[in-house]
mmJSON file of the N, C-alpha and C atoms, coordinates in Angstrom:
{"data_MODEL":{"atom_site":{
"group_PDB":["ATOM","ATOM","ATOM","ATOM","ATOM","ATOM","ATOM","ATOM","ATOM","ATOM","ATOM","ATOM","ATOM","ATOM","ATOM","ATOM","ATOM","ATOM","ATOM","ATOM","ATOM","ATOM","ATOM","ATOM","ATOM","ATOM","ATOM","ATOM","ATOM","ATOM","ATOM","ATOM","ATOM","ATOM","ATOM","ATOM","ATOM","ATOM","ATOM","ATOM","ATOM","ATOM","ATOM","ATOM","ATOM","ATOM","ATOM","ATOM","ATOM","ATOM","ATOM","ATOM","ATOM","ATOM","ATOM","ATOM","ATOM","ATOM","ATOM","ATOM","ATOM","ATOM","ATOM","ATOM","ATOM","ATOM","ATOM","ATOM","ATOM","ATOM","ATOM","ATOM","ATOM","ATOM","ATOM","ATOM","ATOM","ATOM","ATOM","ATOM","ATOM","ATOM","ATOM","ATOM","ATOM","ATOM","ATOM","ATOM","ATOM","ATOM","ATOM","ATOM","ATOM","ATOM","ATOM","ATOM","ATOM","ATOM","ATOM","ATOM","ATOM","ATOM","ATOM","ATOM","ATOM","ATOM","ATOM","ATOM","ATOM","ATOM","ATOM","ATOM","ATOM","ATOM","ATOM","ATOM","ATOM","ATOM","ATOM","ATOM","ATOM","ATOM","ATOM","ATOM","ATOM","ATOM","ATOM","ATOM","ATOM","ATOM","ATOM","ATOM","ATOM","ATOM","ATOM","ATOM","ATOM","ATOM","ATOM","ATOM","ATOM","ATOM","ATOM","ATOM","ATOM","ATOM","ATOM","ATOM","ATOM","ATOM","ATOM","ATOM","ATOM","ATOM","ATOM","ATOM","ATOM","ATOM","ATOM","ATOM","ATOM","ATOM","ATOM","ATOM","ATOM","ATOM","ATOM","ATOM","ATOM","ATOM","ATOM","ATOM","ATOM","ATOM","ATOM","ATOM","ATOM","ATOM","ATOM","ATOM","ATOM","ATOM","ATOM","ATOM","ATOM","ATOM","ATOM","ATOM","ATOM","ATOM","ATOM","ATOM","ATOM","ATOM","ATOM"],
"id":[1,2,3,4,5,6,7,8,9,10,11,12,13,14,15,16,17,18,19,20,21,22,23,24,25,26,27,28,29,30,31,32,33,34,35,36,37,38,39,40,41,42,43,44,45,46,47,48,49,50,51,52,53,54,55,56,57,58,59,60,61,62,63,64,65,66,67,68,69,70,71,72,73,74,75,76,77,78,79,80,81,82,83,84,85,86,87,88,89,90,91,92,93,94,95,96,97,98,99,100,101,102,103,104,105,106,107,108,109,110,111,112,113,114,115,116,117,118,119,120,121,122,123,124,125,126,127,128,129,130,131,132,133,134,135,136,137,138,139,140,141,142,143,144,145,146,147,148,149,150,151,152,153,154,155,156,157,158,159,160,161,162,163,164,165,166,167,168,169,170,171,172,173,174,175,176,177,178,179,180,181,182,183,184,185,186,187,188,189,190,191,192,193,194,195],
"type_symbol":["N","C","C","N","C","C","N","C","C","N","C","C","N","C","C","N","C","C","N","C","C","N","C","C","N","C","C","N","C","C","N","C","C","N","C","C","N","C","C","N","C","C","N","C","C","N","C","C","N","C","C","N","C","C","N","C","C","N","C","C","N","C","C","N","C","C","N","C","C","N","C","C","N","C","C","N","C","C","N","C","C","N","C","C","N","C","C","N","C","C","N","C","C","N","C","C","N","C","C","N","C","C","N","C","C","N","C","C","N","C","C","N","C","C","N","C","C","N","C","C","N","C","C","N","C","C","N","C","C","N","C","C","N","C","C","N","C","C","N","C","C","N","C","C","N","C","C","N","C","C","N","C","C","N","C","C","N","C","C","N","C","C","N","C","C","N","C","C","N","C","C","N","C","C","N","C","C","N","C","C","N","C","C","N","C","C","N","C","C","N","C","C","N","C","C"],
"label_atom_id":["N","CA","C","N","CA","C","N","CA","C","N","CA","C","N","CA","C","N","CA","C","N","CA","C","N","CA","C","N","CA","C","N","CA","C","N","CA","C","N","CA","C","N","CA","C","N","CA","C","N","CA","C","N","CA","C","N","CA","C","N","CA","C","N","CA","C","N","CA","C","N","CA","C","N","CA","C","N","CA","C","N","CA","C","N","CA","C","N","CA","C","N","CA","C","N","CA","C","N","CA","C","N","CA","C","N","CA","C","N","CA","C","N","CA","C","N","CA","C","N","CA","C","N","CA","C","N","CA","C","N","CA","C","N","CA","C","N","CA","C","N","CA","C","N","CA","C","N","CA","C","N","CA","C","N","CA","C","N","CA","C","N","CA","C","N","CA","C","N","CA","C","N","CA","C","N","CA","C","N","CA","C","N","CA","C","N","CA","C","N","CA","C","N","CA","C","N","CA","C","N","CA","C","N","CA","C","N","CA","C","N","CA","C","N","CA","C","N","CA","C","N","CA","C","N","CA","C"],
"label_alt_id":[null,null,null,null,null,null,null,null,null,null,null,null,null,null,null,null,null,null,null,null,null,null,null,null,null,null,null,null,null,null,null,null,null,null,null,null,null,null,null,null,null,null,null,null,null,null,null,null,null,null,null,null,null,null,null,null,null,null,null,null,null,null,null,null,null,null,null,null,null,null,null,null,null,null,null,null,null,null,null,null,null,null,null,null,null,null,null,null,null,null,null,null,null,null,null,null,null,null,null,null,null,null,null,null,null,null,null,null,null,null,null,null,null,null,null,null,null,null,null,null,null,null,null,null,null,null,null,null,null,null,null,null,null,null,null,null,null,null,null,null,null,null,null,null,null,null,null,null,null,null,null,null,null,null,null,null,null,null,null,null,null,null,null,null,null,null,null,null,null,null,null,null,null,null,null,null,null,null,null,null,null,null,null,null,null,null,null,null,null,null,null,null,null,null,null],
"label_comp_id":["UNK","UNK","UNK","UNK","UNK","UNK","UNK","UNK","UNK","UNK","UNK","UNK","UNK","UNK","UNK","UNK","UNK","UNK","UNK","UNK","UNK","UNK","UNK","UNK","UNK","UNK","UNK","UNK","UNK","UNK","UNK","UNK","UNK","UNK","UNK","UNK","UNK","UNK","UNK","UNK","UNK","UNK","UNK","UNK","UNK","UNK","UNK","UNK","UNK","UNK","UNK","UNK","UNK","UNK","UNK","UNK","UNK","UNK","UNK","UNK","UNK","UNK","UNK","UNK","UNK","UNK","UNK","UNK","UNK","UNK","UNK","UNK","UNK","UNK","UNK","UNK","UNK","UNK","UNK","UNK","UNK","UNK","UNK","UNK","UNK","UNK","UNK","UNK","UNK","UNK","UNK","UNK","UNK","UNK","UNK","UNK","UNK","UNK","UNK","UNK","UNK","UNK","UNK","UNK","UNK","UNK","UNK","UNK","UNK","UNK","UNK","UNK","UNK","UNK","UNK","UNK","UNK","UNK","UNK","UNK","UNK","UNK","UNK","UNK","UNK","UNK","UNK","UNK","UNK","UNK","UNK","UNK","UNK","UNK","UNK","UNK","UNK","UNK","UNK","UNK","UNK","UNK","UNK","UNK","UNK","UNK","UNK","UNK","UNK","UNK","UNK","UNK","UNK","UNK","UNK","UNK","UNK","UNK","UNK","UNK","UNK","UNK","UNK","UNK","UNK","UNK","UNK","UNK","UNK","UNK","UNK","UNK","UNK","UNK","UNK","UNK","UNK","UNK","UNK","UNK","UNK","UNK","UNK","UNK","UNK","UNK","UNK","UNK","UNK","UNK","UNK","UNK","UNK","UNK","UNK"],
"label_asym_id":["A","A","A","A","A","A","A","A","A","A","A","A","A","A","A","A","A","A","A","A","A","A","A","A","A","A","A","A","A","A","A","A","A","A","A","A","A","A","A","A","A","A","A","A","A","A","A","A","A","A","A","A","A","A","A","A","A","A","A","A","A","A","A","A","A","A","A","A","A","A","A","A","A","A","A","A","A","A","A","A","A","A","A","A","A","A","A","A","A","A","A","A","A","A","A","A","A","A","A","A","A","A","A","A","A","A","A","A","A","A","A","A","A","A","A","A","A","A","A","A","A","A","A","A","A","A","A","A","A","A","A","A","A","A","A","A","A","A","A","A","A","A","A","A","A","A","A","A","A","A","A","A","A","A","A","A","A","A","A","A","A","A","A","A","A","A","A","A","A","A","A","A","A","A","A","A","A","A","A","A","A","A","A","A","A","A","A","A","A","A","A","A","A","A","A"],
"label_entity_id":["1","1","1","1","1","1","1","1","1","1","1","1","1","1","1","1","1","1","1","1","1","1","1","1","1","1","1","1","1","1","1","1","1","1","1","1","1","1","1","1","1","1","1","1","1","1","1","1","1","1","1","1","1","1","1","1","1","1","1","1","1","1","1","1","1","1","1","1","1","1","1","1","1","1","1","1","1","1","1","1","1","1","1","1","1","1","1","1","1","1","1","1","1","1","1","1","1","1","1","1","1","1","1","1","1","1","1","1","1","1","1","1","1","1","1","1","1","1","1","1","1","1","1","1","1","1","1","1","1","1","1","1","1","1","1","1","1","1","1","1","1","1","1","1","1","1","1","1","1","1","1","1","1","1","1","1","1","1","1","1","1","1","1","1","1","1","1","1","1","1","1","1","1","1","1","1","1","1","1","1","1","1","1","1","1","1","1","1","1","1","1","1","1","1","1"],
"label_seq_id":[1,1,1,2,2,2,3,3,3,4,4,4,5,5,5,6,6,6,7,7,7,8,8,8,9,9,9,10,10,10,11,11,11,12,12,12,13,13,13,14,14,14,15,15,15,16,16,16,17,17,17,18,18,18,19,19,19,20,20,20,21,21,21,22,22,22,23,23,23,24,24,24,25,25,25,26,26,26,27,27,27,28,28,28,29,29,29,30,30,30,31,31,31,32,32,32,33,33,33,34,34,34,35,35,35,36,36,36,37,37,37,38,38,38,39,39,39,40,40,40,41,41,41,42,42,42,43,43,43,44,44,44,45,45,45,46,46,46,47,47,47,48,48,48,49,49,49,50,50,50,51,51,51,52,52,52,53,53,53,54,54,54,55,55,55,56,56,56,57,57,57,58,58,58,59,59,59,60,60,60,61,61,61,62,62,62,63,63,63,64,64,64,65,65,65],
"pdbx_PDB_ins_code":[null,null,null,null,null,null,null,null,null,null,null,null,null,null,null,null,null,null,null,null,null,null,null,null,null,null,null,null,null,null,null,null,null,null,null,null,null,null,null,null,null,null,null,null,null,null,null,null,null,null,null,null,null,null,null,null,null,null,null,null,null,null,null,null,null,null,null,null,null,null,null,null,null,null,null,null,null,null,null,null,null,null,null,null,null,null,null,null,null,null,null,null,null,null,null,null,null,null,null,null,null,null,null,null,null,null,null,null,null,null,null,null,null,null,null,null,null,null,null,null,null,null,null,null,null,null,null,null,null,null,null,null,null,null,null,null,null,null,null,null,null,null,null,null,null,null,null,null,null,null,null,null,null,null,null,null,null,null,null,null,null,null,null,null,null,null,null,null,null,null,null,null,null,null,null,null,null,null,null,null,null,null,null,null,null,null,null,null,null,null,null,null,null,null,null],
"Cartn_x":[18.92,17.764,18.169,18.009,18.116,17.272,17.844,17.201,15.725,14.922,13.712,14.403,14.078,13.556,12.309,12.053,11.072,10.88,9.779,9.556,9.28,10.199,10.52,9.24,8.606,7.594,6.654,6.191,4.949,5.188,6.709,7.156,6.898,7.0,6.72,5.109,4.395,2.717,1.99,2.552,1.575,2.1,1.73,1.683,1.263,1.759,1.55,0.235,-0.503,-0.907,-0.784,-0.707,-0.89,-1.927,-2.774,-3.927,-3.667,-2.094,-1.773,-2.51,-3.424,-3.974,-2.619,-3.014,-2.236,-3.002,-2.54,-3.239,-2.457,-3.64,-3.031,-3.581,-2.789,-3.482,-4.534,-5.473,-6.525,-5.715,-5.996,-5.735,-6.954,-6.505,-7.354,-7.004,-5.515,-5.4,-4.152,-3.69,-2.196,-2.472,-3.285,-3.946,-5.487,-5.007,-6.625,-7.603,-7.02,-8.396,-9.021,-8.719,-10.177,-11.169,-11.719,-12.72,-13.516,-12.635,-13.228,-13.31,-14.801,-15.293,-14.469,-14.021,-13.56,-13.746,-15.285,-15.547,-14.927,-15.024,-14.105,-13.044,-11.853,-10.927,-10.366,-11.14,-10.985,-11.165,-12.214,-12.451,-11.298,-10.769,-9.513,-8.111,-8.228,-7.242,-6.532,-7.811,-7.4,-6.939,-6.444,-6.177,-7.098,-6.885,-7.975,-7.118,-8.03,-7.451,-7.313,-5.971,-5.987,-7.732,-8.285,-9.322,-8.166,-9.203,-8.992,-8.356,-8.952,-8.264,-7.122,-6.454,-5.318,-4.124,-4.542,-3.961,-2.682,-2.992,-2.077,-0.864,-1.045,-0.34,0.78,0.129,1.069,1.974,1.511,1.921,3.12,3.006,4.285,5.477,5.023,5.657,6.848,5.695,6.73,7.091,7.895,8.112,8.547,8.97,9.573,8.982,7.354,6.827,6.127],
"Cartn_y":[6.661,5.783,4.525,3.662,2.17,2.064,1.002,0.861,0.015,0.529,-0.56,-1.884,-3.159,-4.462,-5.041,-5.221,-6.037,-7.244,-7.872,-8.818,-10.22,-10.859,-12.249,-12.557,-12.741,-13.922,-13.295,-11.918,-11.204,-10.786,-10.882,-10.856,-11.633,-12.921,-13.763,-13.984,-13.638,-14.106,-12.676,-11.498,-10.461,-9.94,-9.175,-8.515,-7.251,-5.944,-4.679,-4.621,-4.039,-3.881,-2.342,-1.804,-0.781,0.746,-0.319,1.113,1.139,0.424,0.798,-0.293,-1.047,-2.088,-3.921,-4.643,-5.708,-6.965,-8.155,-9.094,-10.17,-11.453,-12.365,-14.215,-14.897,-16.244,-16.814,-17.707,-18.283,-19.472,-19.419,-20.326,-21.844,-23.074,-24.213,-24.846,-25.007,-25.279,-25.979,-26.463,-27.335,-29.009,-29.012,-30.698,-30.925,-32.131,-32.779,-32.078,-32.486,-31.743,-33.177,-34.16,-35.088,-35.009,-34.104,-34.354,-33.083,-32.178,-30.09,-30.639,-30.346,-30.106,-29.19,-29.65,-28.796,-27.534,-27.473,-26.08,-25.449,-25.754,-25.151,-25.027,-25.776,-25.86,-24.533,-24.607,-23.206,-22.118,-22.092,-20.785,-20.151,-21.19,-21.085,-20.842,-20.889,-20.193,-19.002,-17.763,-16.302,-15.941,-14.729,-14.045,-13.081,-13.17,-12.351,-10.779,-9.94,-8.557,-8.961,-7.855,-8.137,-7.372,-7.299,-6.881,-5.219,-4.582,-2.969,-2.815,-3.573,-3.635,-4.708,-5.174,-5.442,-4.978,-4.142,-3.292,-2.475,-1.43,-1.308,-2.171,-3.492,-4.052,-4.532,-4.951,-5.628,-4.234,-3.175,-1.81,-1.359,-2.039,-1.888,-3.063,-3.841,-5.52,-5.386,-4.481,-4.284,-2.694,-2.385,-0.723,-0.238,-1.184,-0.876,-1.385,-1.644,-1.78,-0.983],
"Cartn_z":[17.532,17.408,16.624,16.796,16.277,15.651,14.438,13.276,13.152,12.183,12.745,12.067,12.645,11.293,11.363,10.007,10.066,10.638,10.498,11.292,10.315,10.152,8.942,8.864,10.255,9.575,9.342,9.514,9.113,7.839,6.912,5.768,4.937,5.413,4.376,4.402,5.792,5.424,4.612,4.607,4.014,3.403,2.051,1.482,1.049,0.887,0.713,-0.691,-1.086,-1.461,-2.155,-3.437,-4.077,-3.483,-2.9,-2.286,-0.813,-0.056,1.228,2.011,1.109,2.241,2.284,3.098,3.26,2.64,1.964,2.006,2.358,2.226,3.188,2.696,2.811,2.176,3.246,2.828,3.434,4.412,5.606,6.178,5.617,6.643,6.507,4.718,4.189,2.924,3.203,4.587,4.108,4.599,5.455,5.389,5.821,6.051,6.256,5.076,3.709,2.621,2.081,2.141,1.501,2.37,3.814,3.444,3.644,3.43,2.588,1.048,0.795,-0.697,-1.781,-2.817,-3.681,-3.624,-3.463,-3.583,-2.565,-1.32,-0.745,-0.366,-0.86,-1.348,-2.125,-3.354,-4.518,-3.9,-2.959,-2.564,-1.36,-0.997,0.064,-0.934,-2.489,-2.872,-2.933,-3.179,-3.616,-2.072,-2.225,-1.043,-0.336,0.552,1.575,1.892,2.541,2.795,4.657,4.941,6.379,6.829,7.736,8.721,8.731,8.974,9.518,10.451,11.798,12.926,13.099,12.275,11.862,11.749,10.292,9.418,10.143,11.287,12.33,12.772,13.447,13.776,12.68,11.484,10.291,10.333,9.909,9.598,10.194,11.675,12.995,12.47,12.312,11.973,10.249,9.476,8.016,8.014,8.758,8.857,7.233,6.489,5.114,4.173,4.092,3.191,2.866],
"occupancy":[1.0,1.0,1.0,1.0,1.0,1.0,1.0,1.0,1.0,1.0,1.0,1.0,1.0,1.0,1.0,1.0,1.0,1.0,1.0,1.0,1.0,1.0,1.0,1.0,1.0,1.0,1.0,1.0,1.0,1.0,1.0,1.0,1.0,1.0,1.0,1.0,1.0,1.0,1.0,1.0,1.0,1.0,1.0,1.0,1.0,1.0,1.0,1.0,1.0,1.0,1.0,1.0,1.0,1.0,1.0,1.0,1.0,1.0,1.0,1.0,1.0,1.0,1.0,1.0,1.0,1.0,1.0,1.0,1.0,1.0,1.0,1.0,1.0,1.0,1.0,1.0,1.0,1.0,1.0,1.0,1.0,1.0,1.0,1.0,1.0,1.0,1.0,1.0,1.0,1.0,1.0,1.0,1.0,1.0,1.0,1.0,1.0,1.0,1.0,1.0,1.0,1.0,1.0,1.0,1.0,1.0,1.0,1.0,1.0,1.0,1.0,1.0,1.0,1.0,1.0,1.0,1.0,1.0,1.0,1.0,1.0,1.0,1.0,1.0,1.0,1.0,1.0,1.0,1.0,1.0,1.0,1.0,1.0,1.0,1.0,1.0,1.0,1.0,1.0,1.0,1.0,1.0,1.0,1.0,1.0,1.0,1.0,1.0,1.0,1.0,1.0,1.0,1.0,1.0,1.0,1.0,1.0,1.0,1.0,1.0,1.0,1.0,1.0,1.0,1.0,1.0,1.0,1.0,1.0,1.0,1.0,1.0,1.0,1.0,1.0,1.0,1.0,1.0,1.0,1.0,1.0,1.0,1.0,1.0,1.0,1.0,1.0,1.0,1.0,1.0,1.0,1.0,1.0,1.0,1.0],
"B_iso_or_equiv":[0.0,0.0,0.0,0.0,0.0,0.0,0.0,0.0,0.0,0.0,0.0,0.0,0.0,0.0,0.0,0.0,0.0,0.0,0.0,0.0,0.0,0.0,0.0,0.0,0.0,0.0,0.0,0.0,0.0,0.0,0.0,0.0,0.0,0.0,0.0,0.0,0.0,0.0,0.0,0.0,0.0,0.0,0.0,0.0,0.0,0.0,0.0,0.0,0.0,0.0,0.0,0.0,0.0,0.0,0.0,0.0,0.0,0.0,0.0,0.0,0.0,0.0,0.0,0.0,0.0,0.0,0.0,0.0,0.0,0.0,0.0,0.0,0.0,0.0,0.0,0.0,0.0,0.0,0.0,0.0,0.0,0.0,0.0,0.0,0.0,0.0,0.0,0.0,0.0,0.0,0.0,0.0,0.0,0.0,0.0,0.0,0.0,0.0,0.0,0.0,0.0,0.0,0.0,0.0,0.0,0.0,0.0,0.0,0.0,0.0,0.0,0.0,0.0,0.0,0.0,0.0,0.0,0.0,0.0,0.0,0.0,0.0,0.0,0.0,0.0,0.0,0.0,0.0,0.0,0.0,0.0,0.0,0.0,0.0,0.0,0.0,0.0,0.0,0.0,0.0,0.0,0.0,0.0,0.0,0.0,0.0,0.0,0.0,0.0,0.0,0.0,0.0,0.0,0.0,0.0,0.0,0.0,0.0,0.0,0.0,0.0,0.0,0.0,0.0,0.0,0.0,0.0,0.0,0.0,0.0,0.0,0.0,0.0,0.0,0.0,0.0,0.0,0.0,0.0,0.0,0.0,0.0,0.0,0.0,0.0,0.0,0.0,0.0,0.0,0.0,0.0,0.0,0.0,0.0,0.0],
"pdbx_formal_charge":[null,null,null,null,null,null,null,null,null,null,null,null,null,null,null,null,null,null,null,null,null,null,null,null,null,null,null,null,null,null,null,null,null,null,null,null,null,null,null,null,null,null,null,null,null,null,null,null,null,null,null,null,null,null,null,null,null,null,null,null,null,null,null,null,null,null,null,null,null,null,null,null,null,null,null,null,null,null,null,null,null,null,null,null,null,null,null,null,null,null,null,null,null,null,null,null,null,null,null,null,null,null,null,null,null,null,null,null,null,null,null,null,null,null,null,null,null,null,null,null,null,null,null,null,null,null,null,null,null,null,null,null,null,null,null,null,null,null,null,null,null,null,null,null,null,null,null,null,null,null,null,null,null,null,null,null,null,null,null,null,null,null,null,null,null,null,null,null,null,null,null,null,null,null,null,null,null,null,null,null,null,null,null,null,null,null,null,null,null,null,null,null,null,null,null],
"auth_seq_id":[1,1,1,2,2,2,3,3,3,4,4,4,5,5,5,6,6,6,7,7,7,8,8,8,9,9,9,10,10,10,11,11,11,12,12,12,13,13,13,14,14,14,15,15,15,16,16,16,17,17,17,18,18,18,19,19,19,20,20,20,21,21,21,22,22,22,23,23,23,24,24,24,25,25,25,26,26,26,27,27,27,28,28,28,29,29,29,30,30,30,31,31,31,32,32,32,33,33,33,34,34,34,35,35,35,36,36,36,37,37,37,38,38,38,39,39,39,40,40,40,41,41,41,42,42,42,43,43,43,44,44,44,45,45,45,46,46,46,47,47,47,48,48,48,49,49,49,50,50,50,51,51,51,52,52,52,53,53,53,54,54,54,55,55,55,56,56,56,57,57,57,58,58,58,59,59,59,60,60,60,61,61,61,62,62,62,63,63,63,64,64,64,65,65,65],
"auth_comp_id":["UNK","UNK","UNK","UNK","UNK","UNK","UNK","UNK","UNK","UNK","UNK","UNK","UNK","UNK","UNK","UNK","UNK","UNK","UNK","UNK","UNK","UNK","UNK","UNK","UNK","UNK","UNK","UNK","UNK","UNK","UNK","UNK","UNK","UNK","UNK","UNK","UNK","UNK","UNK","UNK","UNK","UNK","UNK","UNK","UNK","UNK","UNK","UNK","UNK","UNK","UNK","UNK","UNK","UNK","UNK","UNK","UNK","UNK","UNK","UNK","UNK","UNK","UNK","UNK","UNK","UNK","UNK","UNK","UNK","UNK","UNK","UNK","UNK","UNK","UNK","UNK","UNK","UNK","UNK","UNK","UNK","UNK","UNK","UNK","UNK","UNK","UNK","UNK","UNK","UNK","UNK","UNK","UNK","UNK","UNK","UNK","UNK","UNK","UNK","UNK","UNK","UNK","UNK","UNK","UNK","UNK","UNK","UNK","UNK","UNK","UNK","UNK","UNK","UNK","UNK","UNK","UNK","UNK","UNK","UNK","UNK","UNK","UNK","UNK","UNK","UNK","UNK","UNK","UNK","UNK","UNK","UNK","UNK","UNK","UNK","UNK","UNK","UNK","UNK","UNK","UNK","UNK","UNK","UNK","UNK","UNK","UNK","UNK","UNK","UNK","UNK","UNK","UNK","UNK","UNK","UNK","UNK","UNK","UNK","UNK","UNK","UNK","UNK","UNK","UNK","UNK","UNK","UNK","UNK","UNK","UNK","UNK","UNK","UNK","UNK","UNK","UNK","UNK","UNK","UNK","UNK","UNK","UNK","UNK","UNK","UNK","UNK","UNK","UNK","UNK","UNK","UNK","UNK","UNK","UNK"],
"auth_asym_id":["A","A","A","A","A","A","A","A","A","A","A","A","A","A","A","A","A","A","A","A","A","A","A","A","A","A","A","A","A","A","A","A","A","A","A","A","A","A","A","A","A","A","A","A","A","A","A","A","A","A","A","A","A","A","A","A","A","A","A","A","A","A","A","A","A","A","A","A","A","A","A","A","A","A","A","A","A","A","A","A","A","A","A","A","A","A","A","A","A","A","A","A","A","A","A","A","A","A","A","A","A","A","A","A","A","A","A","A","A","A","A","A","A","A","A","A","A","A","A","A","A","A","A","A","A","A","A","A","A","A","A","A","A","A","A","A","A","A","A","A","A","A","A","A","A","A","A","A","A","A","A","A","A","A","A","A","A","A","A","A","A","A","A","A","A","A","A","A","A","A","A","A","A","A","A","A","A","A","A","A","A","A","A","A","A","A","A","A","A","A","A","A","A","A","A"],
"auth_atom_id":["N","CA","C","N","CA","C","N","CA","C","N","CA","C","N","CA","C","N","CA","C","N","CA","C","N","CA","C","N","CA","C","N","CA","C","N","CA","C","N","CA","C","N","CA","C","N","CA","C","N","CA","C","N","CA","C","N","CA","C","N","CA","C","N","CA","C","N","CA","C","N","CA","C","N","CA","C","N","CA","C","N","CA","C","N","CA","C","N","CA","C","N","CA","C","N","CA","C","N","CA","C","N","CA","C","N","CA","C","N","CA","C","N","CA","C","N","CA","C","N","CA","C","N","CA","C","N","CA","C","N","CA","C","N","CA","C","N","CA","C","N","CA","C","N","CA","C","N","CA","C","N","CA","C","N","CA","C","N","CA","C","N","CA","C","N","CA","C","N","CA","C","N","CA","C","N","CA","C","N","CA","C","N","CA","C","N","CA","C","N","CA","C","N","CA","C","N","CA","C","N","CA","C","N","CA","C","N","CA","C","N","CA","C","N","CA","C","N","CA","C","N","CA","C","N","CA","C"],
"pdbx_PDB_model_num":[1,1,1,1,1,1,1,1,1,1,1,1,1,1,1,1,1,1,1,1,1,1,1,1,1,1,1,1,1,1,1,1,1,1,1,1,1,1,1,1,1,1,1,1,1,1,1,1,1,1,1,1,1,1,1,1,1,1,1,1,1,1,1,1,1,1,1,1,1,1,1,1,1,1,1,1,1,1,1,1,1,1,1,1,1,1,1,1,1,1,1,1,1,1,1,1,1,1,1,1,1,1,1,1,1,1,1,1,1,1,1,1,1,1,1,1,1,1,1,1,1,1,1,1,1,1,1,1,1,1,1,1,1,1,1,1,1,1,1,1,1,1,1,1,1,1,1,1,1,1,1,1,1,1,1,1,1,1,1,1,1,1,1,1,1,1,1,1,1,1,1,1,1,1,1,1,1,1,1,1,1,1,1,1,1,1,1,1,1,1,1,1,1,1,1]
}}}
């Protein structure tokens, strides 16, 4: 059987999480922001959780996380 690898770029966008879930940065934050309101701006900082029906696919993508 051949080895799994991961998949680079689903490496660098998600992250494992401690309770087995994945998270993930907010898209809509690398241009066109003068004219998104601060506020939403900030709120496009924290990280988001992948969706459930996700979760699977990332799961296939980082076999070693």
């Amino acid at each position: 059987m051949p080895k799994l690898k991961t998949n680079r770029g689903a490496a660098k966008r998600f992250a494992k999480t401690g309770s087995g879930g994945f998270k993930r940065a907010q898209s809509h934050r690398s241009h066109i922001l003068t004219k998104k309101s601060t506020k939403r701006k900030r709120n496009l900082r924290g990280a988001a959780m992948i969706h459930d029906s996700d979760v699977a696919a990332v799961r296939q993508m980082l076999p070693h996380s």
